[in-house]
C-alpha positions as CSV (number, residue, x, y, z in Angstrom):
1,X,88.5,52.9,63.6
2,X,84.6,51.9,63.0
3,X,82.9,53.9,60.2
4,X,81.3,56.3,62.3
5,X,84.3,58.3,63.5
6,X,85.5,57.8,60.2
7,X,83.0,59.9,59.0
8,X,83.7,62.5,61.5
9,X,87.2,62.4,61.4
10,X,87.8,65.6,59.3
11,X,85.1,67.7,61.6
12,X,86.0,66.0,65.0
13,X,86.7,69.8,66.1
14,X,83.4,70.9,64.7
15,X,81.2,68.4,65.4
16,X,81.9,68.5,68.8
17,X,81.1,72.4,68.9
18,X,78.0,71.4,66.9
19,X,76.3,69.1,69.8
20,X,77.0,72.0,72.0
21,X,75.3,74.5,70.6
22,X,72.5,72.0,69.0
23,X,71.8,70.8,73.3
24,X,72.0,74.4,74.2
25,X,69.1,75.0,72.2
26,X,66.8,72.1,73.2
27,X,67.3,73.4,76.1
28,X,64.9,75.5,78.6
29,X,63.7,76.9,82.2
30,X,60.4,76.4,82.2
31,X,58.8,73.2,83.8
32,X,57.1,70.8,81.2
33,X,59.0,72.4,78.1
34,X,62.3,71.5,79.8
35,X,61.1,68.6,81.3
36,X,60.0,67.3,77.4
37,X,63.3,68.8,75.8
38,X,65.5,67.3,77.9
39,X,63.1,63.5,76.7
40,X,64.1,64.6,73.0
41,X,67.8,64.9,73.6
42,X,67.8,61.7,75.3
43,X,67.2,59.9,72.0
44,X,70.1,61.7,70.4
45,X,70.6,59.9,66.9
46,X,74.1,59.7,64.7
47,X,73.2,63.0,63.5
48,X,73.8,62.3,59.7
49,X,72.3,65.1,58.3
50,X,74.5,68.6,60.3
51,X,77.8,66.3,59.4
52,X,76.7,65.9,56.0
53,X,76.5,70.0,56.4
54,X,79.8,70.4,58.3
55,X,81.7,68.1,55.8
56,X,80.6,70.5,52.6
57,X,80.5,73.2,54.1
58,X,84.7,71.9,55.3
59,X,85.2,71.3,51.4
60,X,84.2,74.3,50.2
61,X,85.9,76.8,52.5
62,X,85.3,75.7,55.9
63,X,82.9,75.8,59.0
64,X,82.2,79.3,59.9
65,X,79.6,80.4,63.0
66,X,77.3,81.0,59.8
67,X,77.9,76.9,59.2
68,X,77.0,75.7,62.3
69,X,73.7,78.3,63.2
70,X,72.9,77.1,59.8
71,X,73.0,72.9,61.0
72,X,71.6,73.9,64.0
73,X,67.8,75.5,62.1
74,X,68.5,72.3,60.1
75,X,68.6,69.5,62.2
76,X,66.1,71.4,64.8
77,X,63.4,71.5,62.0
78,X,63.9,68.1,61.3
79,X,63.8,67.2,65.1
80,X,60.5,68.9,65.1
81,X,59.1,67.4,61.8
82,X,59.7,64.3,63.9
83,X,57.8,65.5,66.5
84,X,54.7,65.9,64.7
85,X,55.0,63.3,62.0
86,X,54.5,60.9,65.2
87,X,51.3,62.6,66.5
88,X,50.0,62.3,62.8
89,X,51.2,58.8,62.5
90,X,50.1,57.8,66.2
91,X,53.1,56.6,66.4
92,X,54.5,55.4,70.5
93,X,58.2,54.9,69.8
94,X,60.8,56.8,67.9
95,X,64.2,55.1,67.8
96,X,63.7,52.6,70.5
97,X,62.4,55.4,72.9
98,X,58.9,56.2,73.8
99,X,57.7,59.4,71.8
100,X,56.6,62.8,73.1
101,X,53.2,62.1,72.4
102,X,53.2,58.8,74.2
103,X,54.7,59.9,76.6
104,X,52.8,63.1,77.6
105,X,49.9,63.7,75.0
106,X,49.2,65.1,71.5
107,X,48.6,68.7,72.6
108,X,51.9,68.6,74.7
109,X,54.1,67.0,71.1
110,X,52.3,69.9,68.9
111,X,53.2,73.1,71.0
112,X,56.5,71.4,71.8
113,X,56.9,70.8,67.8
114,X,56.2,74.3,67.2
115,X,58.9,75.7,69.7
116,X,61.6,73.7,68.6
117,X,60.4,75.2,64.5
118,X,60.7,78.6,65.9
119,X,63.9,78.2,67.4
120,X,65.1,76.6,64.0
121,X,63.6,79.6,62.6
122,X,65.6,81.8,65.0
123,X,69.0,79.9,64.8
124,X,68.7,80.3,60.5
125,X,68.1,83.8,61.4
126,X,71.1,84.2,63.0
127,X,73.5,83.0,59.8
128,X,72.0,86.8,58.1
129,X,72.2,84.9,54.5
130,X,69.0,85.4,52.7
131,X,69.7,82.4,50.7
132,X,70.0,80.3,53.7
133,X,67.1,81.8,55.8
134,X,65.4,80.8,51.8
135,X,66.5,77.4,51.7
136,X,65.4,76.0,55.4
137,X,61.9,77.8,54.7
138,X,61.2,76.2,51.5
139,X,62.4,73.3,52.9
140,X,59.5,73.4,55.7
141,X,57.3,73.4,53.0
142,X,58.0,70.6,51.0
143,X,58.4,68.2,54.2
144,X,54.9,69.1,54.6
145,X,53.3,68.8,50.8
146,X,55.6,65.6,51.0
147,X,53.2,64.2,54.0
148,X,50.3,65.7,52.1
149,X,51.5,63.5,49.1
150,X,51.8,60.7,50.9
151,X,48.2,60.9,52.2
152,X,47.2,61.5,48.8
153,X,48.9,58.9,47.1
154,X,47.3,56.1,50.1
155,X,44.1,57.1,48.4
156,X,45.5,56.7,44.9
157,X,44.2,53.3,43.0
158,X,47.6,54.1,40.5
159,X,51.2,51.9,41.5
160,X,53.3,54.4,40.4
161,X,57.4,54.1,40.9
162,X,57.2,58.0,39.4
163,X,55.4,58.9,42.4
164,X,56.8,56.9,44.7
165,X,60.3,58.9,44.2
166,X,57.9,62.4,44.1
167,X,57.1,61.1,47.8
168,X,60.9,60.3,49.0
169,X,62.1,63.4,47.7
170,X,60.2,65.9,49.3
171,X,59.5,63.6,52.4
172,X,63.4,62.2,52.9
173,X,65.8,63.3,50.3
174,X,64.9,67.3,50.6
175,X,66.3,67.3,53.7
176,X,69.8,65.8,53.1
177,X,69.8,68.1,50.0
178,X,69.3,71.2,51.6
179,X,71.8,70.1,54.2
180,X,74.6,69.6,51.4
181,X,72.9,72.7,49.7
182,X,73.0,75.2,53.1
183,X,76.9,74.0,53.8
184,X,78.2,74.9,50.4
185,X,75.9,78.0,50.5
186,X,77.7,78.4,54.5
187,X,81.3,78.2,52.8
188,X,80.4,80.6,49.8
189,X,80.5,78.4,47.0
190,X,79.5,78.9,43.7
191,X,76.0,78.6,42.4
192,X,77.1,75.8,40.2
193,X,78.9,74.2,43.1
194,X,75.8,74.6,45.2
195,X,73.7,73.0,42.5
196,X,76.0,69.9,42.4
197,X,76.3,69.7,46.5
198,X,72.3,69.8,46.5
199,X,72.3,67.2,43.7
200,X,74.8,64.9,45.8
201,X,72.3,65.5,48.8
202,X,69.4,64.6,47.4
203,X,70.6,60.9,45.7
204,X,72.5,60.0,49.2
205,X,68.7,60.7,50.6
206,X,66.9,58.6,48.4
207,X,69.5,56.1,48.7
208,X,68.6,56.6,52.5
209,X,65.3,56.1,52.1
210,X,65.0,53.1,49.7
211,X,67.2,51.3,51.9
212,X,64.9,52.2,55.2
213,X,62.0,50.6,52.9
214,X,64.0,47.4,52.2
215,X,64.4,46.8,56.2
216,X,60.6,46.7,55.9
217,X,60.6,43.1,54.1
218,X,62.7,41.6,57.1
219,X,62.0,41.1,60.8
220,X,64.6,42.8,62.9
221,X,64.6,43.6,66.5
222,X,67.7,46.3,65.6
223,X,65.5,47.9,62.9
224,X,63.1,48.4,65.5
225,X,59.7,48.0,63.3
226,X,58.0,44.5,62.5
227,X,57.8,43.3,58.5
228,X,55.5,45.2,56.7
229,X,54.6,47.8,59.1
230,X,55.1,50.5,55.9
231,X,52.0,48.0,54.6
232,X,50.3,48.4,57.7
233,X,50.2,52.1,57.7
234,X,48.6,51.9,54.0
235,X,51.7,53.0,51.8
236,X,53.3,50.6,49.0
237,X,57.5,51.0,48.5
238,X,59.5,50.4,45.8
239,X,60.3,46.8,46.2
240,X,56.4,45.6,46.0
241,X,55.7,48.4,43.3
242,X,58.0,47.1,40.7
243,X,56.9,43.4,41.7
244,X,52.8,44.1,41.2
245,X,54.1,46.5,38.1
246,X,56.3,43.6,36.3
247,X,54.3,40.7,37.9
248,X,50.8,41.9,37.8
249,X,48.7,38.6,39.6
250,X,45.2,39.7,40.2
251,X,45.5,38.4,43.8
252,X,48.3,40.5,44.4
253,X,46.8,43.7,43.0
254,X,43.7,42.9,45.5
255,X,45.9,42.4,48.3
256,X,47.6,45.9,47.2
257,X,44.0,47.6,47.3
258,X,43.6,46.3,50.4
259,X,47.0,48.2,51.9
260,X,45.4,51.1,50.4
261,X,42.3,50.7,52.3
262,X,44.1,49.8,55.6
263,X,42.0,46.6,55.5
264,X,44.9,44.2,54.7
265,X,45.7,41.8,57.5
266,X,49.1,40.4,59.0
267,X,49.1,37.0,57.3
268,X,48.1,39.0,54.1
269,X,51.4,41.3,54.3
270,X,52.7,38.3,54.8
271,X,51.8,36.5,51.4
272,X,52.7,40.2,49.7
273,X,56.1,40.5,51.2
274,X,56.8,37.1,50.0
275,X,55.6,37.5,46.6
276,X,57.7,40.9,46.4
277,X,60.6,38.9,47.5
278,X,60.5,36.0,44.9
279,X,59.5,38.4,42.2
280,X,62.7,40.3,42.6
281,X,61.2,43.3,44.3
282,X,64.5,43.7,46.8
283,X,67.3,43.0,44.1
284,X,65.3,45.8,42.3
285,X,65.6,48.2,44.7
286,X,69.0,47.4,45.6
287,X,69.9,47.9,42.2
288,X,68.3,51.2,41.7
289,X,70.4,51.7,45.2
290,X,73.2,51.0,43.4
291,X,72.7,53.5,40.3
292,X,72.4,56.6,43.1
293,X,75.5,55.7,44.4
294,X,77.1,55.9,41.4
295,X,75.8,59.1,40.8
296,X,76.8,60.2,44.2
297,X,80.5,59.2,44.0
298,X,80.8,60.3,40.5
299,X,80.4,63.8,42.4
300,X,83.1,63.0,45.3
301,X,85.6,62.2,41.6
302,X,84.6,65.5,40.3
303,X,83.9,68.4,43.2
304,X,85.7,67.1,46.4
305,X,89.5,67.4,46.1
306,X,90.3,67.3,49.7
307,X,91.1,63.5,49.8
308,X,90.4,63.3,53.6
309,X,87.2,64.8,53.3
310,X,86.1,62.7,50.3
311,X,87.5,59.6,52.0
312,X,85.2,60.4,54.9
313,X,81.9,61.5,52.8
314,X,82.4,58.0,50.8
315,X,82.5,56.2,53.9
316,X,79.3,58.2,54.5
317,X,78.0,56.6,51.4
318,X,78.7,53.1,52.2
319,X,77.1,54.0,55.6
320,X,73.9,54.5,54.2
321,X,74.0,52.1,51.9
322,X,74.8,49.1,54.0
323,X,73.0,49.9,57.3
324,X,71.4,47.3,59.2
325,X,69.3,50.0,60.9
């Protein structure tokens, strides 16, 4: 069995209903909206994020209709947050797959964004939790200050690691810790419970998120972005922040300014993502990896006793931890 349906194994049932429902609602009569839905659902994804819901949400009581209408807001706002972040970013691929704004324009990827937020909006609606309907609207919130931050902190002469994580977690980790949040609030956990699920979410997302930065020192066709395209786009991850902080050449720093001023060329990154490799910049980051981990199965010892279901959310962990894309 590969790691994958491992994962699922305890929600084969309800994942399954999930990706029903979840197509149903990227779905649509009219001409150029259905003609763009149908694009989006093409590109699919693992869908991390609605089993992470599915599997708390199984822990703490089980899937309910409230569950699923409650992974289906989620994983449509992120869907959408997708959408625009790649009209902001200018960005013409999205997994391996030309993106809505590529592939029809900027105007067609906003108003196509903003339906598929409103139906997010509709399916939380439907879960009649007030915590719930809470949760996935602050959560819109912070994804966008997070993108606000980032644009900030481009500008920002400070190499901060304390931002840096202020960045993941509202840009990344936010959503996998509303997602563990929204399941154990699905279930009717406790607020102490909920606190902890959220907790759990929010390490296993920066933990997703440090190691999507590491692919960003190697050139891999399967990753599906060139080394040092984060550089390129003017932002500076953990692995060259701790090497400029602990290994402060003035060359480097310059370099670093220039990323900052998106005037940094290729052969440039180049001589930067080396430097953060001998410097100890990756082992760094994989060790900081490392510590979240920890933190996250210390919660699977203490809050999960169904052993199926924690056998499948610490395969979840290894997952993200040793991805190759």
């Amino acid at each position: 069995m590969d790691q994958l349906s491992l994962i699922k194994q305890p929600i084969e049932r309800e994942f399954s209903e999930f990706t029903d429902l979840f197509n149903q609602s990227l779905t649509h009569g009219d001409r150029l909206l259905s003609e763009v839905l149908a694009h989006i659902r093409q590109r699919g994804g693992k869908r991390m994020r609605p089993i992470l819901t599915l599997l708390i949400a199984k822990s703490y009581g089980g899937v309910t209709r409230v569950t699923q209408n409650a992974a289906i807001g989620l994983e449509l706002l992120h869907t959408a947050s997708l959408v625009h972040d790649d009209v902001v970013d200018e960005s013409g691929e999205r997994r391996g797959q030309a993106s809505v704004n590529a592939t029809y324009n900027n105007k067609a990827a906003v108003l196509v964004g903003d339906f598929i937020l409103s139906t997010a909006l509709l399916h939380v609606s439907y879960t009649n939790d007030q915590r719930i309907v809470e949760n996935l609207a602050e959560l819109g919130r912070t994804l966008a200050s997070g993108e606000l931050l980032q644009l900030w902190n481009i500008s920002n002469k400070e190499i901060s690691e304390d931002i840096y994580y202020e960045v993941i977690k509202q840009k990344t980790a936010v959503l996998f810790e509303s997602c563990a949040a929204i399941g154990a609030l699905s279930a009717g956990a406790s607020d102490e419970e909920v606190r902890r699920a959220s907790q759990f979410g929010q390490n296993l997302g920066i933990m997703f998120q440090i190691r999507d930065d590491i692919f960003d020192y190697y050139d891999s066709k399967e990753i599906g972005k060139p080394t040092g395209n984060d550089m390129a786009e003017g932002k500076l991850t953990l692995p060259v922040i701790y090497a400029l902080n602990h290994s402060p050449y003035e060359s480097m720093i310059n370099l670093s300014k220039k990323v900052k001023a998106g005037t940094i060329n290729n052969d440039e990154i180049a001589v930067l993502v080396e430097f953060t490799k001998q410097q100890g910049g990756i082992d760094y980051a994989e060790k900081r990896m490392e510590d979240f981990h920890a933190e996250a199965l210390k919660y699977l010892d203490e809050s999960i006793p169904d052993p199926e279901i924690r056998q499948s959310l610490m395969a979840y962990l290894e997952y993200i931890i040793k991805r190759n894309k």
